[in-house]
C-alpha atoms as one frame of an Amber mdcrd trajectory, in Angstrom:
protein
  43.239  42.851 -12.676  45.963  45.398 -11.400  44.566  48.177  -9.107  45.382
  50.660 -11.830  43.154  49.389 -14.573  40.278  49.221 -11.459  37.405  51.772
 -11.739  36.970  52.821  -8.086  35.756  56.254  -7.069  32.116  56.170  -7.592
  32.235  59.769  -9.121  34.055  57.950 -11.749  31.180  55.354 -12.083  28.988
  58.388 -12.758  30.819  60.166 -15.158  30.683  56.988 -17.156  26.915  56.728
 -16.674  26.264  60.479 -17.637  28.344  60.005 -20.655  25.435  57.694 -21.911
  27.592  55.958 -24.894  27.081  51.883 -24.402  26.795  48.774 -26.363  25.341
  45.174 -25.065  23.459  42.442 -25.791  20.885  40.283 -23.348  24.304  38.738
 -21.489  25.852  42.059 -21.137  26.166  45.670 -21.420  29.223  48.300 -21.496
  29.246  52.017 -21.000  32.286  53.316 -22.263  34.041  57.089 -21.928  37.888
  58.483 -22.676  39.616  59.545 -19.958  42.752  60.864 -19.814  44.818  58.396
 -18.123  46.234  56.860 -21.144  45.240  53.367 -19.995  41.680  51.057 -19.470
  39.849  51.393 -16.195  37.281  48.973 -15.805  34.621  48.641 -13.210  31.839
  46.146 -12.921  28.587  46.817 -11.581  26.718  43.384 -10.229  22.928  44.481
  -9.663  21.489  42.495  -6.231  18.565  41.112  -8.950  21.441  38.470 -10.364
  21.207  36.544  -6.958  23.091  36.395  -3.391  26.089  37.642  -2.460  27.843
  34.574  -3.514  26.247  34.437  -7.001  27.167  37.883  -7.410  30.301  37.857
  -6.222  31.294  34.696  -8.741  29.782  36.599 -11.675  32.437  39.499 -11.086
  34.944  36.920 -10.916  34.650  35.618 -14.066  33.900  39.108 -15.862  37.563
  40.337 -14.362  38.694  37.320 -15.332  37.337  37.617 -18.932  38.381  41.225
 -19.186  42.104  40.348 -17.661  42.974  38.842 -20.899  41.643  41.762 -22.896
  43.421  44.520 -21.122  46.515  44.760 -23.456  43.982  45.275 -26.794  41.781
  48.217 -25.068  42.658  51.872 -25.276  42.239  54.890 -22.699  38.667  54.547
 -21.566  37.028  53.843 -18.625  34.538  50.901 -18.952  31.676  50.118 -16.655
  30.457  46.040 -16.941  26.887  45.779 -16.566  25.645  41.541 -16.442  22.289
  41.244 -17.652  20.123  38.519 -15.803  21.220  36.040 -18.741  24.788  36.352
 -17.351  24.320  34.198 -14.376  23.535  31.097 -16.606  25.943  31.860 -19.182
  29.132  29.581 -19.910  32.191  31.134 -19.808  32.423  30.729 -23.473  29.709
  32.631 -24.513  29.982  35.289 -21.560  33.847  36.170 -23.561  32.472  36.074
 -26.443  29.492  38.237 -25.438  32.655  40.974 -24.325  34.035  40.845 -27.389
  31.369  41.549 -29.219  30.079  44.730 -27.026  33.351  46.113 -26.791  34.185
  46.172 -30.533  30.447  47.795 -31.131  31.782  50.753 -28.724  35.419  51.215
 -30.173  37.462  50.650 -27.451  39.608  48.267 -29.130  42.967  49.265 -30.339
């Protein structure tokens, strides 16, 4: 993803969090909240419970590389990725269609 769809200040992060609107399932969760950019900001949050730092670090991989592809259809909101402990075992099938799912139960689609 391009640095300016990145969420990267962690005051950001929290101002997602204290907004408190989210959707998800057992594979995944999303906090959602409009900002005024005009544009998606996503950030991904990859709890130290899903494994090593190489586990981890493959997980956001493939979650940037799921949302990549959904960028286009998103409106201005900033998006926080939370991987439930299902995630790690999840296909990357299923882990798309798991994003689909949560982000049209929060609205963010266009």
């Amino acid at each position: 993803m391009k640095t300016k769809y990145r969420l990267r200040r962690s005051a950001d992060f929290r101002a997602v969090a204290a907004e408190r609107r989210s959707a998800g399932d057992e594979i995944l969760r999303v906090r959602t909240r409009p900002n005024s950019v005009g544009h998606p900001r996503v950030g991904i949050v990859v709890p130290k419970r899903l494994g090593g730092a190489v586990e981890r670090n493959r997980l956001r991989r493939r979650l940037q590389a799921a949302m990549a592809g959904r960028i286009p259809s998103l409106g201005g909101f900033d998006l926080v990725l939370l991987p439930g402990a299902a995630a790690s075992t999840t296909g990357a099938m299923a882990l798309g269609e798991s994003l689909s799912q949560t982000l049209g139960q929060t609205g963010t689609l266009l």
